[in-house]
C-alpha positions as CSV (number, residue, x, y, z in Angstrom):
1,X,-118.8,79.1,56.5
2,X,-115.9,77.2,54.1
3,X,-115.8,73.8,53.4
4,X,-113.1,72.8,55.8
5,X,-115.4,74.7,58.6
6,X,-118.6,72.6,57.5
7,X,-116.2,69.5,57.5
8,X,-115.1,70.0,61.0
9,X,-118.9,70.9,62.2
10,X,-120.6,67.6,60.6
11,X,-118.0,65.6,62.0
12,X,-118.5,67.1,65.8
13,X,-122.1,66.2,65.4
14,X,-121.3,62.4,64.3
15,X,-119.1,62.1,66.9
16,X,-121.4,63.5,69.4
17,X,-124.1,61.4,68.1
18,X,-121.9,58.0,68.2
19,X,-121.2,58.6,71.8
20,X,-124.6,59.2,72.7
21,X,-126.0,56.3,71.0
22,X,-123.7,54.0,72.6
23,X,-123.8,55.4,76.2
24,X,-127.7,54.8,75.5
25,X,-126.8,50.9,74.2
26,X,-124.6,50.3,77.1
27,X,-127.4,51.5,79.6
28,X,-126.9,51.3,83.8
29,X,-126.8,47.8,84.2
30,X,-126.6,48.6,88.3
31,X,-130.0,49.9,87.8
32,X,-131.4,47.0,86.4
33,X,-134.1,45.2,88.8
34,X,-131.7,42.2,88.5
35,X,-128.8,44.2,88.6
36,X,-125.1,42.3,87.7
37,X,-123.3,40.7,90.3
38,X,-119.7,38.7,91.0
39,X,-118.5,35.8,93.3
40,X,-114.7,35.1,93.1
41,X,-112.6,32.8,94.9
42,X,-108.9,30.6,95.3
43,X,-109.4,26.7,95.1
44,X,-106.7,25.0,95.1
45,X,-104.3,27.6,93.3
46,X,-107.5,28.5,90.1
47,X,-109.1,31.7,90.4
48,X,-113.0,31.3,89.7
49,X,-114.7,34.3,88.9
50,X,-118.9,33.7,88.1
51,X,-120.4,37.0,87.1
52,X,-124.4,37.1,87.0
53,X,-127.5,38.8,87.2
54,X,-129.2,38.8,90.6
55,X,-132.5,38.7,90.2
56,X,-134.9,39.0,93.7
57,X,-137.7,36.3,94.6
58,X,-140.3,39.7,95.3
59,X,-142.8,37.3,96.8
60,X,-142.7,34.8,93.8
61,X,-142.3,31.0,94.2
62,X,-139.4,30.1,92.6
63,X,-138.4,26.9,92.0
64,X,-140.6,24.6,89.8
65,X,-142.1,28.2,89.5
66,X,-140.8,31.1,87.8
67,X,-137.8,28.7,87.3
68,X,-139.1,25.4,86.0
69,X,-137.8,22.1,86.9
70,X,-136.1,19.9,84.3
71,X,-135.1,22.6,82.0
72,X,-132.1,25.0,81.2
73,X,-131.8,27.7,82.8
74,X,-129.4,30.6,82.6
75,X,-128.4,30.0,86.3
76,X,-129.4,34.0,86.6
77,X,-130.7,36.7,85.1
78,X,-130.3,38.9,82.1
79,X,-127.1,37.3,79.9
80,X,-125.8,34.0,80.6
81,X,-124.2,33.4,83.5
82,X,-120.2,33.4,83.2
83,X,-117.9,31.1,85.0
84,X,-114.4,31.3,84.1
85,X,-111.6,29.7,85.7
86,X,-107.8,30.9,85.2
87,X,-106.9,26.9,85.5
88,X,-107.7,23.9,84.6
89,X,-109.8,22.3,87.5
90,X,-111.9,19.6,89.1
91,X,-115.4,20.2,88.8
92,X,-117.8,17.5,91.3
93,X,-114.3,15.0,90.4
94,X,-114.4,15.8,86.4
95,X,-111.8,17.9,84.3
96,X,-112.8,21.6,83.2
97,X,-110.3,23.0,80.9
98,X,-109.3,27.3,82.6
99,X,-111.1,29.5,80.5
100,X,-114.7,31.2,79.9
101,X,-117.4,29.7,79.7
102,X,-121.6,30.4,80.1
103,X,-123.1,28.6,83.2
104,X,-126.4,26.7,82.7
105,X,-128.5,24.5,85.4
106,X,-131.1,22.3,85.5
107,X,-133.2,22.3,88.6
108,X,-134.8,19.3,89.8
109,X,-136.3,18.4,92.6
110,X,-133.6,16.1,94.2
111,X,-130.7,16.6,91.8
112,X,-129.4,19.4,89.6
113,X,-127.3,20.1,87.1
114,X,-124.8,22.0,86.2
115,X,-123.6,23.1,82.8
116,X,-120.3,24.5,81.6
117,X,-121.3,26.0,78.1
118,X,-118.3,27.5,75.6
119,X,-120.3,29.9,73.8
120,X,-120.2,33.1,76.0
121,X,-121.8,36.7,75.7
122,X,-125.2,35.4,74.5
123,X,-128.4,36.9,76.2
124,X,-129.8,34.3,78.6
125,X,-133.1,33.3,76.9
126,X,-134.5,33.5,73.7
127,X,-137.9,35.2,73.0
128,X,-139.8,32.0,73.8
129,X,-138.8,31.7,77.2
130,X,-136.0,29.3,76.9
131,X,-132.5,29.4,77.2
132,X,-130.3,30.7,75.1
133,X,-127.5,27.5,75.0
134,X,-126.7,25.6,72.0
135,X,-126.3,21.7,73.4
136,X,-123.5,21.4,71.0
137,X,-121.2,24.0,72.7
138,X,-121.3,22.0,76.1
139,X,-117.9,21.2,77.5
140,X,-119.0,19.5,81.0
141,X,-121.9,18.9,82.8
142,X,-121.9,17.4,86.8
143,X,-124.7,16.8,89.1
144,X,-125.2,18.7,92.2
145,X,-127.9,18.0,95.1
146,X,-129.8,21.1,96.4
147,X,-130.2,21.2,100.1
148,X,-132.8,23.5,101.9
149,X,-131.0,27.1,103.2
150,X,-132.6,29.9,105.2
151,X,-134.2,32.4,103.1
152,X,-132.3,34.2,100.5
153,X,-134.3,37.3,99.2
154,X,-131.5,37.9,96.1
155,X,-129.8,35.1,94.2
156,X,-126.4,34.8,95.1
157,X,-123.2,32.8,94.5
158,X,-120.7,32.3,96.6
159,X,-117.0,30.7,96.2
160,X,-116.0,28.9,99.0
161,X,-112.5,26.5,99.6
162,X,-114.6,23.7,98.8
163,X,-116.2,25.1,95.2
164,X,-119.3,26.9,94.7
165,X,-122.8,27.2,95.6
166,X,-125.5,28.7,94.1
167,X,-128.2,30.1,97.2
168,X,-131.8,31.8,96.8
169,X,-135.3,31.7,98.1
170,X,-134.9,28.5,100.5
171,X,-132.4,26.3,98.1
172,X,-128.5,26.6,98.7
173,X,-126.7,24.2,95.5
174,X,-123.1,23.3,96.0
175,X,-120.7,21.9,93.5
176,X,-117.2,20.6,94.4
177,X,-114.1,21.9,93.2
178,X,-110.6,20.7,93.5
Protein backbone atom coordinates (compact mmCIF):
# COMPACT_ATOMS: atom_id res chain seq x y z
CA UNK A 1 0.00 0.00 0.00
CA UNK A 2 1.61 3.78 -0.88
CA UNK A 3 1.35 6.67 1.03
CA UNK A 4 -1.43 8.40 -0.86
CA UNK A 5 -3.44 4.87 -0.42
CA UNK A 6 -2.75 4.94 3.51
CA UNK A 7 -3.73 8.69 3.39
CA UNK A 8 -7.03 8.05 1.79
CA UNK A 9 -7.78 4.86 4.24
CA UNK A 10 -7.01 6.83 7.64
CA UNK A 11 -9.08 9.50 6.55
CA UNK A 12 -12.27 7.13 5.65
CA UNK A 13 -11.86 5.82 9.15
CA UNK A 14 -11.88 9.44 10.86
CA UNK A 15 -14.64 10.30 8.86
CA UNK A 16 -16.50 7.30 9.71
CA UNK A 17 -15.63 7.57 13.25
CA UNK A 18 -16.82 11.53 13.45
CA UNK A 19 -20.11 10.53 12.07
CA UNK A 20 -20.65 7.87 14.41
CA UNK A 21 -19.72 9.74 17.40
CA UNK A 22 -21.99 12.36 16.68
CA UNK A 23 -25.07 10.41 15.54
CA UNK A 24 -24.33 8.73 19.10
CA UNK A 25 -24.24 12.59 20.76
CA UNK A 26 -27.33 13.56 19.05
CA UNK A 27 -29.18 10.40 20.27
CA UNK A 28 -33.28 9.78 19.54
CA UNK A 29 -34.68 12.51 21.44
CA UNK A 30 -38.37 10.94 20.35
CA UNK A 31 -37.33 8.06 22.45
CA UNK A 32 -36.76 9.84 25.40
CA UNK A 33 -39.38 9.01 28.35
CA UNK A 34 -40.00 12.89 28.16
CA UNK A 35 -39.80 12.95 24.64
CA UNK A 36 -39.63 16.79 22.78
CA UNK A 37 -42.69 18.41 22.03
CA UNK A 38 -44.03 21.90 20.12
CA UNK A 39 -47.12 24.24 20.59
CA UNK A 40 -47.36 27.08 18.01
CA UNK A 41 -49.85 29.58 17.38
CA UNK A 42 -51.00 33.34 15.61
CA UNK A 43 -51.84 36.13 18.30
CA UNK A 44 -52.50 39.06 17.09
CA UNK A 45 -50.19 38.87 13.84
CA UNK A 46 -46.69 37.13 16.27
CA UNK A 47 -46.02 33.65 15.74
CA UNK A 48 -45.24 31.85 19.22
CA UNK A 49 -43.56 28.74 18.95
CA UNK A 50 -42.65 26.96 22.79
CA UNK A 51 -40.73 23.84 22.19
CA UNK A 52 -40.42 21.36 25.32
CA UNK A 53 -39.95 18.24 26.91
CA UNK A 54 -43.12 16.41 27.85
CA UNK A 55 -42.54 14.61 30.62
CA UNK A 56 -45.70 12.10 32.04
CA UNK A 57 -47.15 12.33 35.71
CA UNK A 58 -46.70 8.01 35.75
CA UNK A 59 -48.64 7.98 39.04
CA UNK A 60 -46.50 10.74 40.66
CA UNK A 61 -47.87 13.78 42.54
CA UNK A 62 -46.81 16.63 40.91
CA UNK A 63 -47.09 19.82 42.00
CA UNK A 64 -45.54 20.84 45.37
CA UNK A 65 -44.21 17.27 44.56
CA UNK A 66 -41.85 16.30 41.98
CA UNK A 67 -42.19 19.96 41.02
CA UNK A 68 -41.72 22.06 44.06
CA UNK A 69 -43.59 25.15 44.87
CA UNK A 70 -41.76 28.48 45.01
CA UNK A 71 -38.85 27.56 42.92
CA UNK A 72 -37.65 27.70 39.24
CA UNK A 73 -38.44 25.35 37.24
CA UNK A 74 -37.63 24.61 33.63
CA UNK A 75 -41.41 24.69 32.76
CA UNK A 76 -40.56 20.96 31.19
CA UNK A 77 -38.27 18.50 30.94
CA UNK A 78 -34.84 17.79 29.59
CA UNK A 79 -33.37 21.50 28.23
CA UNK A 80 -34.99 24.61 29.00
CA UNK A 81 -38.07 25.27 27.71
CA UNK A 82 -37.99 27.68 24.52
CA UNK A 83 -40.46 30.40 23.77
CA UNK A 84 -39.80 32.44 20.95
CA UNK A 85 -41.92 34.92 19.36
CA UNK A 86 -41.31 36.35 15.77
CA UNK A 87 -42.77 39.87 17.23
CA UNK A 88 -42.65 41.97 19.74
CA UNK A 89 -45.69 41.21 22.06
CA UNK A 90 -47.83 41.67 25.11
CA UNK A 91 -47.28 39.24 27.66
CA UNK A 92 -50.22 39.28 30.83
CA UNK A 93 -50.23 43.51 29.54
CA UNK A 94 -46.15 43.83 29.67
CA UNK A 95 -43.77 44.28 26.53
CA UNK A 96 -41.62 41.12 25.38
CA UNK A 97 -39.13 42.02 22.75
CA UNK A 98 -39.71 38.93 19.30
CA UNK A 99 -36.97 36.64 19.73
CA UNK A 100 -35.72 33.47 21.69
CA UNK A 101 -35.83 33.06 24.75
CA UNK A 102 -35.77 29.93 27.77
CA UNK A 103 -39.09 29.67 29.60
CA UNK A 104 -38.98 29.28 33.47
CA UNK A 105 -42.05 29.14 36.11
CA UNK A 106 -42.54 29.28 39.46
CA UNK A 107 -45.47 27.30 40.80
CA UNK A 108 -47.30 28.34 43.75
CA UNK A 109 -50.11 27.41 45.14
CA UNK A 110 -52.49 30.43 44.08
CA UNK A 111 -50.21 32.33 41.74
CA UNK A 112 -47.39 31.47 39.30
CA UNK A 113 -44.96 32.81 37.46
CA UNK A 114 -43.67 32.99 34.47
CA UNK A 115 -40.17 33.78 33.25
CA UNK A 116 -38.84 34.91 29.89
CA UNK A 117 -34.99 34.06 30.29
CA UNK A 118 -32.36 35.31 27.23
CA UNK A 119 -29.93 32.73 27.69
CA UNK A 120 -31.18 29.71 25.49
CA UNK A 121 -29.79 26.12 24.75
CA UNK A 122 -28.82 25.45 28.40
CA UNK A 123 -29.78 21.91 29.92
CA UNK A 124 -32.77 22.53 32.25
CA UNK A 125 -31.21 21.83 35.73
CA UNK A 126 -27.96 21.64 37.05
CA UNK A 127 -26.61 18.51 38.90
CA UNK A 128 -28.18 19.68 42.31
CA UNK A 129 -31.58 19.59 41.21
CA UNK A 130 -32.17 23.18 40.44
CA UNK A 131 -32.63 25.07 37.47
CA UNK A 132 -30.36 25.94 35.16
CA UNK A 133 -31.32 30.06 34.76
CA UNK A 134 -28.97 32.69 35.57
CA UNK A 135 -31.41 35.55 37.33
CA UNK A 136 -29.30 38.04 35.52
CA UNK A 137 -30.36 36.95 31.93
CA UNK A 138 -34.18 37.62 32.78
CA UNK A 139 -35.92 39.90 30.33
CA UNK A 140 -39.70 39.69 31.79
CA UNK A 141 -41.43 38.00 34.32
CA UNK A 142 -45.66 38.06 34.71
CA UNK A 143 -47.88 36.34 37.03
CA UNK A 144 -50.29 33.76 36.05
CA UNK A 145 -53.17 32.07 38.31
CA UNK A 146 -53.42 28.18 37.85
CA UNK A 147 -56.97 26.97 37.72
CA UNK A 148 -57.86 23.21 38.30
CA UNK A 149 -58.31 21.16 34.65
CA UNK A 150 -59.31 17.59 34.07
CA UNK A 151 -56.55 15.26 34.19
CA UNK A 152 -53.72 15.58 31.88
CA UNK A 153 -51.51 12.35 31.88
CA UNK A 154 -48.49 14.35 29.62
CA UNK A 155 -47.49 17.94 30.04
CA UNK A 156 -48.70 19.94 27.42
CA UNK A 157 -48.87 23.56 25.99
CA UNK A 158 -51.14 24.78 24.04
CA UNK A 159 -51.38 28.40 22.02
CA UNK A 160 -54.68 29.62 21.94
CA UNK A 161 -56.03 33.35 20.37
CA UNK A 162 -55.91 34.50 23.79
CA UNK A 163 -51.99 33.38 24.77
CA UNK A 164 -50.88 30.29 26.21
CA UNK A 165 -51.39 27.78 28.81
CA UNK A 166 -49.42 25.38 30.30
CA UNK A 167 -51.89 22.01 31.37
CA UNK A 168 -50.77 18.71 33.28
CA UNK A 169 -51.93 16.40 36.04
CA UNK A 170 -55.06 18.49 37.30
CA UNK A 171 -53.48 22.21 36.84
CA UNK A 172 -54.24 24.18 33.42
CA UNK A 173 -51.87 27.83 33.69
CA UNK A 174 -52.84 30.54 31.29
CA UNK A 175 -50.99 33.62 30.34
CA UNK A 176 -52.44 36.47 28.22
CA UNK A 177 -51.10 37.59 25.13
CA UNK A 178 -51.86 40.42 22.93
Amino acid sequence: MNVRQTKRVVLTVLALIVTTLSTFAQGDKASRPSPPATASGTIGGATITITYGSPSVKGRQIWGGLVPYDKAWRAGANEATIFETDKAIKVAGKELPAGKYSLFAVPGEKEWQFIFNSQTGQWGIKRGGDSNRDPANDVLTVNAKPDKSSMNEKLLYEVTKKGFVLKWENLEVPVAIK
